[in-house]
C-alpha positions as CSV (number, residue, x, y, z in Angstrom):
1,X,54.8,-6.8,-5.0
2,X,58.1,-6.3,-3.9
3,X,58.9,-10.4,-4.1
4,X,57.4,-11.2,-6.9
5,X,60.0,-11.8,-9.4
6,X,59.0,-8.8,-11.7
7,X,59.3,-6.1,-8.6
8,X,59.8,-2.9,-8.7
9,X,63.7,-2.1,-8.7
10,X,63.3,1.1,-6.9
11,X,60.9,1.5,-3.8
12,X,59.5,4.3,-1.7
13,X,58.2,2.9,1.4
14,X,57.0,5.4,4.9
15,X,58.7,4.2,7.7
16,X,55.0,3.9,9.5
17,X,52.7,1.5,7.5
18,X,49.8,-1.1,8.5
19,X,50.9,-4.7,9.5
20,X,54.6,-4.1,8.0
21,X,56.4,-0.9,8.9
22,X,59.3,0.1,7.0
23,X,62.1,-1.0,8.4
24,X,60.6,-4.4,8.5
25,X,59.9,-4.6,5.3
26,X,63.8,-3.4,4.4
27,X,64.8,-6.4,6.8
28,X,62.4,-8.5,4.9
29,X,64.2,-7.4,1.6
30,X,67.0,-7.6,2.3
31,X,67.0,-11.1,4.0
32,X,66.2,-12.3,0.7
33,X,69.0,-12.1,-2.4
34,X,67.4,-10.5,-5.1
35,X,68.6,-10.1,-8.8
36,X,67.8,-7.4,-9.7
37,X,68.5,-5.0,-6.9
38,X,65.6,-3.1,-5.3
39,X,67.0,0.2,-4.0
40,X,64.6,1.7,-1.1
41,X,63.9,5.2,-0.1
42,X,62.7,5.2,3.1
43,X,60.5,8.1,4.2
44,X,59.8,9.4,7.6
45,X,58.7,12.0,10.1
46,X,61.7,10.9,12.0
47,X,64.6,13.0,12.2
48,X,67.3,11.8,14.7
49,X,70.8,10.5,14.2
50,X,70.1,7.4,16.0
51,X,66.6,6.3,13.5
52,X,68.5,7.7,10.7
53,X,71.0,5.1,11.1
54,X,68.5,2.5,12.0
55,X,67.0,3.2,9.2
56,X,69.9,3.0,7.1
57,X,70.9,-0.2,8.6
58,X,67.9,-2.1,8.2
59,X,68.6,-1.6,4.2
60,X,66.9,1.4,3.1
61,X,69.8,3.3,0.6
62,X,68.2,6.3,0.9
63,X,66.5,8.9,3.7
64,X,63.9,11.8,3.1
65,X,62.2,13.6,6.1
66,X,58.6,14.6,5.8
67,X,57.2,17.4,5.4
68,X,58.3,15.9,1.8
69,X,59.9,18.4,-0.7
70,X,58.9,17.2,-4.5
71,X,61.8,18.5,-5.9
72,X,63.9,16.9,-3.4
73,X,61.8,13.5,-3.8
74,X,62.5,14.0,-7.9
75,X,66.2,14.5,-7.6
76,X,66.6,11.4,-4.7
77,X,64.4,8.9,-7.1
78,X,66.9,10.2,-9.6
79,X,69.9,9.5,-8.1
80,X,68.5,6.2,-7.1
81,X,68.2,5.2,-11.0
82,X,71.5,7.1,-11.8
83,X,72.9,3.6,-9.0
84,X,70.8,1.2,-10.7
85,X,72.1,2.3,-13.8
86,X,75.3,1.7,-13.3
87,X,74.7,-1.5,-11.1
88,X,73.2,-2.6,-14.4
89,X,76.0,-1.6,-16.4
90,X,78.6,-3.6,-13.7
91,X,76.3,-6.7,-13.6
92,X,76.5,-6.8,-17.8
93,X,80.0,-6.2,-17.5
94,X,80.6,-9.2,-15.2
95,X,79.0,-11.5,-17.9
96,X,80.6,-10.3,-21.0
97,X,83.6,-10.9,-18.9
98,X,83.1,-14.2,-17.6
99,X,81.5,-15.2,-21.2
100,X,84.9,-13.8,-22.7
101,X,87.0,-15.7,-19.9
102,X,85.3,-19.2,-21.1
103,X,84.1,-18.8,-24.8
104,X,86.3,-18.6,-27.9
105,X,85.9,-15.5,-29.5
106,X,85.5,-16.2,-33.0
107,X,82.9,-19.5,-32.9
108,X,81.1,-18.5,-29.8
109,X,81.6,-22.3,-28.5
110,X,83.5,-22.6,-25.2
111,X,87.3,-22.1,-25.0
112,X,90.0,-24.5,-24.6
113,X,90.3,-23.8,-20.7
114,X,86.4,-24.3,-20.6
115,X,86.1,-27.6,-22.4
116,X,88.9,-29.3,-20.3
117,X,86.8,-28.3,-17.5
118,X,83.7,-29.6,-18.5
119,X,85.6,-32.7,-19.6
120,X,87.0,-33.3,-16.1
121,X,83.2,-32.6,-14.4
122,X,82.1,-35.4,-16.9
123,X,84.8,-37.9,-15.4
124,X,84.2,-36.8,-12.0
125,X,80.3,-37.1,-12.5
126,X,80.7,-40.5,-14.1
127,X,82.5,-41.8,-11.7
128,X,80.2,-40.9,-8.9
129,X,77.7,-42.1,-11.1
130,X,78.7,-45.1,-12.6
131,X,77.9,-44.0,-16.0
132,X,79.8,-43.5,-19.5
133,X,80.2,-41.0,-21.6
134,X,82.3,-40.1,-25.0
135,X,85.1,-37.7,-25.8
136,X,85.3,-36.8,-29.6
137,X,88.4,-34.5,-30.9
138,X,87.8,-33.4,-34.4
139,X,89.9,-31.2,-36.8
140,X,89.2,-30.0,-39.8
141,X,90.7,-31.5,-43.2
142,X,93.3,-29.3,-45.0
143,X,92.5,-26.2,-43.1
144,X,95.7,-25.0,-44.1
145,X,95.0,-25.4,-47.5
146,X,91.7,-23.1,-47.4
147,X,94.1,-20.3,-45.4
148,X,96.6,-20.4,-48.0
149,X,94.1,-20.7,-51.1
150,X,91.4,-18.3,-49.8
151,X,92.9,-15.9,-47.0
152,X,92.7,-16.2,-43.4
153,X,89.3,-13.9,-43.3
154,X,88.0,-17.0,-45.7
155,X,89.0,-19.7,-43.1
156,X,87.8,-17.9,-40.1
157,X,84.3,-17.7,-42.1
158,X,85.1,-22.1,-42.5
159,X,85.5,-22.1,-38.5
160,X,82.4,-20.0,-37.6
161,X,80.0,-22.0,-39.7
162,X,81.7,-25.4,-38.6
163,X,81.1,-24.8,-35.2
164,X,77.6,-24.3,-35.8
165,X,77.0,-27.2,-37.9
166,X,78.7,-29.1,-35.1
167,X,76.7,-27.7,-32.1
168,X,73.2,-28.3,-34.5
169,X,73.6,-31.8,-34.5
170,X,74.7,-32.2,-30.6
171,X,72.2,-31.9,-28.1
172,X,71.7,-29.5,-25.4
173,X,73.6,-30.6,-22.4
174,X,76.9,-32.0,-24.7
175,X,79.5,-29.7,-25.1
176,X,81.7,-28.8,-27.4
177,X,85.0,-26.3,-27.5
178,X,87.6,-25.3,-29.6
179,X,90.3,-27.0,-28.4
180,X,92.8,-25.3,-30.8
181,X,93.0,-23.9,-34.3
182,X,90.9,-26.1,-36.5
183,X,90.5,-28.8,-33.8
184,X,86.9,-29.1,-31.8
185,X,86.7,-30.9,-28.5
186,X,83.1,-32.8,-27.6
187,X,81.9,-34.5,-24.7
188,X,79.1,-36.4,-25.3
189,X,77.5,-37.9,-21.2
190,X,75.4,-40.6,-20.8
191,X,77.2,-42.3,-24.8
192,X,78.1,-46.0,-25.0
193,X,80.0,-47.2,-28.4
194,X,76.8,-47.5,-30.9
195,X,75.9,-44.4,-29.6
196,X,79.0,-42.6,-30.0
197,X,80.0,-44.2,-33.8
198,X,76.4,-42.6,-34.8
199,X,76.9,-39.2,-33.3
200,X,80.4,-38.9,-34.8
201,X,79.0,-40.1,-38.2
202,X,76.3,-37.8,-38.4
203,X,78.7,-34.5,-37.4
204,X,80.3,-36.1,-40.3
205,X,78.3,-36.1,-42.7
206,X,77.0,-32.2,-41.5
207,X,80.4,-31.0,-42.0
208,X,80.5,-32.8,-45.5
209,X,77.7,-31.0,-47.1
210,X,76.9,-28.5,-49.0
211,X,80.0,-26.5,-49.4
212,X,80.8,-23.2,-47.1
213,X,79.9,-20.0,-49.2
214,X,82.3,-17.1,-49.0
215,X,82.1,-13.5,-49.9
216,X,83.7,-13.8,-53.4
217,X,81.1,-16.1,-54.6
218,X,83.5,-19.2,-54.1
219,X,81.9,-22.8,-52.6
220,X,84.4,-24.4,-50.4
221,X,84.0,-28.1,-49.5
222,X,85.1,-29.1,-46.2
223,X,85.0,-32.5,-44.3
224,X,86.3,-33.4,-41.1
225,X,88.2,-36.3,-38.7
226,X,87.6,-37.7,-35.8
227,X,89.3,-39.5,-32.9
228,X,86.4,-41.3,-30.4
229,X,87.6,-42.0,-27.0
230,X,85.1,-43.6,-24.3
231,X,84.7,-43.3,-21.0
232,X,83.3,-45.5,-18.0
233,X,84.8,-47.7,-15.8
234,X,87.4,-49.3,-17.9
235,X,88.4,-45.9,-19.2
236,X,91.5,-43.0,-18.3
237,X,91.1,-41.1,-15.1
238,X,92.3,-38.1,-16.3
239,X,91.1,-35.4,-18.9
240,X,94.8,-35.5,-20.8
241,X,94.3,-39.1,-21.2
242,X,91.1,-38.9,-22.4
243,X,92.6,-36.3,-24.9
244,X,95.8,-38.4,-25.6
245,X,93.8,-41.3,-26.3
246,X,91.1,-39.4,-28.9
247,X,94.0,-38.0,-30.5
248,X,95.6,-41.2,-31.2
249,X,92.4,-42.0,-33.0
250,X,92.5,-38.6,-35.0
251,X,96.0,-39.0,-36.3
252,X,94.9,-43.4,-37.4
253,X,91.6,-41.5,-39.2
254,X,94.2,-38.6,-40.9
255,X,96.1,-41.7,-41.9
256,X,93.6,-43.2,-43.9
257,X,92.8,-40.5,-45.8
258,X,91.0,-38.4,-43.6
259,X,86.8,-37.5,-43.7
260,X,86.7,-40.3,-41.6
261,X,86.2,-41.7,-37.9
262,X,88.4,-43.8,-35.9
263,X,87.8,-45.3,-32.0
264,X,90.9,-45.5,-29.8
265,X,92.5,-48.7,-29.0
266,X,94.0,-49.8,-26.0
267,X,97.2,-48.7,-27.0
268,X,96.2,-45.3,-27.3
269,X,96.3,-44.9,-23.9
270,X,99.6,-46.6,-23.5
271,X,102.1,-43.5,-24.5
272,X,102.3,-40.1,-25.9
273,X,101.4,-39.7,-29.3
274,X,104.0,-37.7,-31.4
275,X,102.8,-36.0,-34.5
276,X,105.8,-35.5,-37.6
């Protein structure tokens, strides 16, 4: 019972048992990583320093001496669940933390740190591979136009539901982030150029329609441009050139008017792209 994956997560085990004894059976526990913990209270006739720390050492976390006291059993099983308790507590803490480290706060996709990451796994896993992949960086039309017009509490309401209509038409193992502000980051594995024009029209066309509803009753219509970079042998080698290059595309498909997709050129990749 104890390695099955729905064990117990606090044992009382008697230090003399058929076939496995209990300090075997804490070696056998513990030789094993287990998530969640099983704390073990090991009970025995033995009283010595010496099996006390044997005991101990093997893994138990806990001793009681027989003749067994209830009240004493009740209030060491307690104090076992008080640990687990807060073990629980630490372990929930360490993922709220590492979720807050590499998710944005306010869309729930993955930060800017995190996205550059997965963007530079995807070149280094390409070019083990020898496969492509895609790199979209999309921003938001006139985002500054629906802060000014509607309040910032209006275009953090745009952002949230962006995000998710972005992430509903990607599939599970893309990723997207929020690069910065109203821009998304997206890195599409395994996408050639057909590919990659239809996935960028289609989180078009999601973004397009129907308008974003707001508290005040108000419909705002929001559309969105993007800059298609590809990857693959012929491609940059670096995650800021991938980025450079996509962003050369954004700033062409803001140029011609802007609800719109552009792929990078060659010269993308050639210099820095300076925004006015």
């Amino acid at each position: 019972a104890l390695q099955r994956a729905d064990r117990p997560q606090l044992a009382i085990l008697d230090w003399m048992m058929p076939k496995l004894d209990g300090i075997q059976l804490c070696q056998a526990i513990r030789k094993r990583p287990t998530q969640p913990y099983t704390y073990l209270l090991l009970l025995t006739s033995k009283t010595s320093k010496s099996d006390i720390v044997k005991g101990l050492t093997a893994g138990a976390d806990d001793y009681l001496t027989k003749p067994i006291d209830l009240d004493e059993l009740r209030a060491r099983i307690q104090a076992g669940q008080r640990i687990l308790n807060l073990q629980t507590e630490l372990v929930a803490a360490r993922e709220a933390f590492q979720i807050q480290a590499t998710h944005d706060s306010l869309t729930g996709l993955w930060n800017r740190t995190a996205i550059v990451a997965a963007l530079e796994r995807e070149i280094a896993r390409a070019g083990r591979e020898q496969t492509t992949f895609a790199v979209i960086l999309a921003d938001l039309d006139h985002f500054k136009d629906i802060n000014d017009s509607y309040g910032h509490t209006a275009g953090d309401l745009v952002l949230v539901e962006a995000a998710r209509r972005l992430r509903s038409v990607l599939r599970p193992y893309d990723a997207i982030g929020r690069y910065g502000g109203e821009e998304f980051l997206i890195v599409l594995p395994g996408c050639d150029g057909p590919d990659v024009m239809n996935t960028a029209e289609r989180l078009r066309t999601r973004l397009d329609q129907p308008p974003i509803e707001i508290t005040d009753g108000h419909a705002i219509p929001i559309s969105i441009s993007l800059g298609v970079t590809l990857g693959g042998a012929d491609g940059p080698e670096t995650a800021a050139l991938f980025i450079k290059s996509a962003d050369a595309a954004l700033y062409r498909a803001k140029g011609r008017g802007r609800n719109c997709i552009e792929m990078a050129q060659p010269a993308d990749r050639e210099s820095w792209v300076v925004r006015p």
